[in-house]
N, C-alpha and C positions, 0 to 999 in steps of 0.2 A: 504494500500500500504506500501512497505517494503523498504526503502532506500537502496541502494548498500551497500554503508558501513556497514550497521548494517549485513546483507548476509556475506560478507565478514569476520567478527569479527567472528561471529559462523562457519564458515566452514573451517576458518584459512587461505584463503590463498592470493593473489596477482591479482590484478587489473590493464585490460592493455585493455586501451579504456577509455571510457567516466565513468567517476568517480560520476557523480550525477546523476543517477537514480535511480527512483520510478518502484517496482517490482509489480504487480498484484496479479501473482503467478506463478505454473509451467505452462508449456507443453511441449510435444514431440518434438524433433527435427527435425520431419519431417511435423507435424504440427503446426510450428511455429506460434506465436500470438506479437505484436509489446505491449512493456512491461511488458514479461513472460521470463522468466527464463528456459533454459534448460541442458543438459547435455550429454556430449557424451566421452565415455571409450575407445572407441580403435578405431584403424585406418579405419574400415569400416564404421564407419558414420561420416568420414573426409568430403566425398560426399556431405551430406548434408548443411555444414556449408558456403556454399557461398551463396546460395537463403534462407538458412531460415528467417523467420519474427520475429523469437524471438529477446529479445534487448542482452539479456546477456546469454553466454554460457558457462556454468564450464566444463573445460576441464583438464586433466591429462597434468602435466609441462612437461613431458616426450615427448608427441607428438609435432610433427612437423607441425606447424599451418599453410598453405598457407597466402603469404600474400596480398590477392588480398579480405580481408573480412572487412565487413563493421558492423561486433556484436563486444560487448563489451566481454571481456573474462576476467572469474576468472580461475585462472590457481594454481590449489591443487594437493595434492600428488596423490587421489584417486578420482574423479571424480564421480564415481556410491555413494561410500559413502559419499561424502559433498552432493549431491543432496538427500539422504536420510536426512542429517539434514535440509537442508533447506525444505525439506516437514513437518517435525517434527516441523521447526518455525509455518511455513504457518499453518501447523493444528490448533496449540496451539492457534494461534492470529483468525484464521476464529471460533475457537471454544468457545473463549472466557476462554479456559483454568484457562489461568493467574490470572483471576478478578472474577474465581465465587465459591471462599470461603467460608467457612461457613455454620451454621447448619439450615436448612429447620423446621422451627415449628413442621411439623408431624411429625419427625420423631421420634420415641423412641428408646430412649439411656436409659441404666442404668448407676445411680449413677458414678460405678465403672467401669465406662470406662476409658482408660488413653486415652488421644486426644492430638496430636502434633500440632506443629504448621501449617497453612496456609491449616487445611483440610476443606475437601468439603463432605460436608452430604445430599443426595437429599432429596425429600419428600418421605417420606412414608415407609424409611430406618427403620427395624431393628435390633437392634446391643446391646447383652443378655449380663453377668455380667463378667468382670474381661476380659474384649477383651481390647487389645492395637493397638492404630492407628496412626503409625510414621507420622513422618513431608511430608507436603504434598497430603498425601493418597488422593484420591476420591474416593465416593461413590455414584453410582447417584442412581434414583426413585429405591422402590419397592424387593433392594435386602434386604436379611437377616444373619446376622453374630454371628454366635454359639457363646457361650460362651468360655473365653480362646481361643480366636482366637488371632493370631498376626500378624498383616501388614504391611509388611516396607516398607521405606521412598519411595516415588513416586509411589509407584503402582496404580494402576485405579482398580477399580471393578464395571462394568457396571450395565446398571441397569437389574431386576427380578435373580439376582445371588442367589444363594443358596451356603451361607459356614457356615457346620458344626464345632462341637465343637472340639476344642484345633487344630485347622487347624495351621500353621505356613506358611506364603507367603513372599519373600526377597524384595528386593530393585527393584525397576522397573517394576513390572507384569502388566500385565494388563488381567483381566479376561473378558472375551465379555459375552455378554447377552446371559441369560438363562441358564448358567454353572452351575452345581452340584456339589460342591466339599466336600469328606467329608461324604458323606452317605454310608449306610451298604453296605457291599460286600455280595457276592452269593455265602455263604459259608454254606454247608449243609453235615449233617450227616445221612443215612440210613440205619435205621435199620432190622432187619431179617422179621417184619412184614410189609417192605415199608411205613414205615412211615419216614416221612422226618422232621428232627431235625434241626433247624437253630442255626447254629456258631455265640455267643456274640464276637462283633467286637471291640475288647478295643484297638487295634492301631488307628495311624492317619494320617495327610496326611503333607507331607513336600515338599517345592516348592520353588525351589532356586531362585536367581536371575535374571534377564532380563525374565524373562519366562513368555509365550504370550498362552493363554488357550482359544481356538475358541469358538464361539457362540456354546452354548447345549449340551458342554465335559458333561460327567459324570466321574467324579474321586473317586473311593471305597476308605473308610480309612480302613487301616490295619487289617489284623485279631489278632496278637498277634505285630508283626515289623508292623513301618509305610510304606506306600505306597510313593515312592518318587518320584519327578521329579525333575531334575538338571539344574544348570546353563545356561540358554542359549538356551535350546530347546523350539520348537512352535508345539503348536498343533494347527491342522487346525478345522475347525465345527465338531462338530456330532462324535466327536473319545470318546472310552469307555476304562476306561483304572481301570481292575480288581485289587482286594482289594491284598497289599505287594508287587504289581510291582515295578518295580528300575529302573527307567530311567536314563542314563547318560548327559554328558555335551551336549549344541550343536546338539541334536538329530531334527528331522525333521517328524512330524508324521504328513498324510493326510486325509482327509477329508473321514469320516465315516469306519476308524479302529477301530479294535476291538484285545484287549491285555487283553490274561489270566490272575488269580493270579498268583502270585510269578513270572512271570517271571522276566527275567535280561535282559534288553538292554542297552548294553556299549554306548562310547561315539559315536557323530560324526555317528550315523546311521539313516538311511531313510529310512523309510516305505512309499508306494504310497497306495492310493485312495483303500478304501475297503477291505485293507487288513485284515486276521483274523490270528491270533498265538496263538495256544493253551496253556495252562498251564504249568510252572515249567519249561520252556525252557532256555536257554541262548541265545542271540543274542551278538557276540562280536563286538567288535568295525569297524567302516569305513565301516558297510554289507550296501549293500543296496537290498531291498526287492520291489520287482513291485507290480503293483497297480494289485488288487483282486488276490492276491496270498494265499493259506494257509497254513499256516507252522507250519511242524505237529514235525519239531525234531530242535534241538539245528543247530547253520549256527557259523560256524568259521570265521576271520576275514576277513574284505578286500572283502569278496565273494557278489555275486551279483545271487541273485534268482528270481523266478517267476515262475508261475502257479501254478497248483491244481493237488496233493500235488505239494507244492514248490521246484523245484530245480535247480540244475545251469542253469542259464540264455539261456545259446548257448545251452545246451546240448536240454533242454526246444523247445527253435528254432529251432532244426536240429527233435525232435520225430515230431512236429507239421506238419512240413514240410513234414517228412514220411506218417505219417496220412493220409494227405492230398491226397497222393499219392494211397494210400490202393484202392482204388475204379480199379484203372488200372490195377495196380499188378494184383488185383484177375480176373480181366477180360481178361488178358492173360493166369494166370494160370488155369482157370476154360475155356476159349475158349471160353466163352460168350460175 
């Protein structure tokens, strides 16, 4: 159980109601729980907060509270965001985060590993010559860490990971289970007799900060340039992401895409669910791309696509819709 105060202290803000409670943990505002914590952002789930069961509710200073309520209220600038920290408490302390430091027997480490402070090493970790692991890091069961690998401060790396050599990962990551990052790209030469020559991949793979890499990514290192991912962006499960790709800040990629070599996706762009983009494309910034779409040519900024092949979104909606129509059409024009 988590005292108000201590909630209050991490999420910054202001306390107006009963000052000494014991929190549980979350729930929904509409599925209130008495000694649970919830949250509500704008004025449409003002509704909820006269019957709900929860004891304390983070609410934005800016709304206008009825005062006929009987919850305790933390009232912060951003309400959606201080309820993300306090799930970030909550996890830490139900996961025992905090207190489970230190190197597991099994694991094999070389010599010349440099190890920071307060890390966490599971069992059966291993972690090859000359890899650096900033303050904080985890590792848990069964991953393996190339040589010249480098991992900053707070990152997570789940367990059965796979990261190859001279990987570089920033501040904050957290890699999920089963991730590849770091192995050969599908780079092939063919020659006049069909035979097929495989491209030696001497790039590698670079991965900014905050950056969240879903359970079973595959990440290609470079064929000659590194393959990069930026500041800020999450990959959801099962996404593949081809050897010298460039991803910008911020980006949003879903669950079982698939991203050629070399391309470029700027900042601030969303791919949906199964999307495919071929090779050596540009995606610029703020696109957003719908889910099972293929995208067979470069998408300028701002723009918004969808279908197979991909393209503007309405325009997409208005052929479909004709399509659809095609059966009648022709059964007037043929008299059938």
């Amino acid at each position: 159980m988590i005292h108000i105060s201590k909630i209050n202290e991490i999420i910054n803000g202001t306390i107006h109601g009963n000052d000494d409670i014991y929190i549980k943990g979350p729930c929904s505002i509409q599925a209130g729980k008495k000694n649970h914590l919830s949250y509500i952002k704008n004025n449409d789930y003002l509704k909820y907060l006269k019957d709900t069961l929860a004891s304390v509710v983070i609410v934005d200073d800016k709304l206008e509270i009825p005062n006929n309520i009987n919850v305790t209220l933390l009232k912060v600038e951003n309400a959606a965001l201080a309820f993300i920290d306090f799930l970030n408490l909550y996890n830490n302390i139900v996961n025992d985060i905090d207190v489970n430091t230190g190197i597991c027997s099994s694991a094999t480490i070389d010599d010349s590993v440099d190890i920071g402070n307060n890390v966490s090493i599971g069992p059966n970790v291993v972690i090859e010559e000359s890899v650096i692991l900033s303050d904080n890091v985890v590792i848990k069961a069964n991953a393996y860490i190339g040589k010249k690998t480098i991992i900053g401060n707070n990152s997570v790396i789940q367990s059965n990971v796979s990261i190859y050599r001279s990987t570089i990962i920033g501040d904050y990551c957290k890699i999920k289970s089963g991730a590849v990052i770091g192995g050969l790209g599908f780079g092939l030469i063919t020659d006049n007799k069909a035979k097929h020559h495989r491209i030696p991949h001497v790039g590698n793979v670079c991965i900014g900060n905050n950056v969240v890499i879903g359970s079973n990514c595959t990440i290609d290192r470079g064929t000659i340039d590194d393959t990069i991912i930026s500041d800020g962006t999450n990959l959801d499960n099962q996404v593949h992401i081809g050897h010298n790709v460039n991803i910008g800040n911020n980006c949003l990629i879903c669950a079982q895409v698939g991203i050629g070599g070399s391309t470029k996706i700027h900042n601030n762009v969303i791919i949906g669910g199964q999307a495919g983009i071929i090779d050596n494309l540009v995606i610029e910034e703020d696109v957003i791309i719908g889910p099972r779409s293929y995208v067979v040519k470069s998408i300028s900024k701002k723009s918004y696509v969808s279908g197979n092949p991909a393209r503007n979104h309405k325009d997409h909606i208005k052929q479909d819709i004709l399509i659809s129509k095609l059966p009648d059409i022709y059964k007037k024009i043929s008299g059938n």
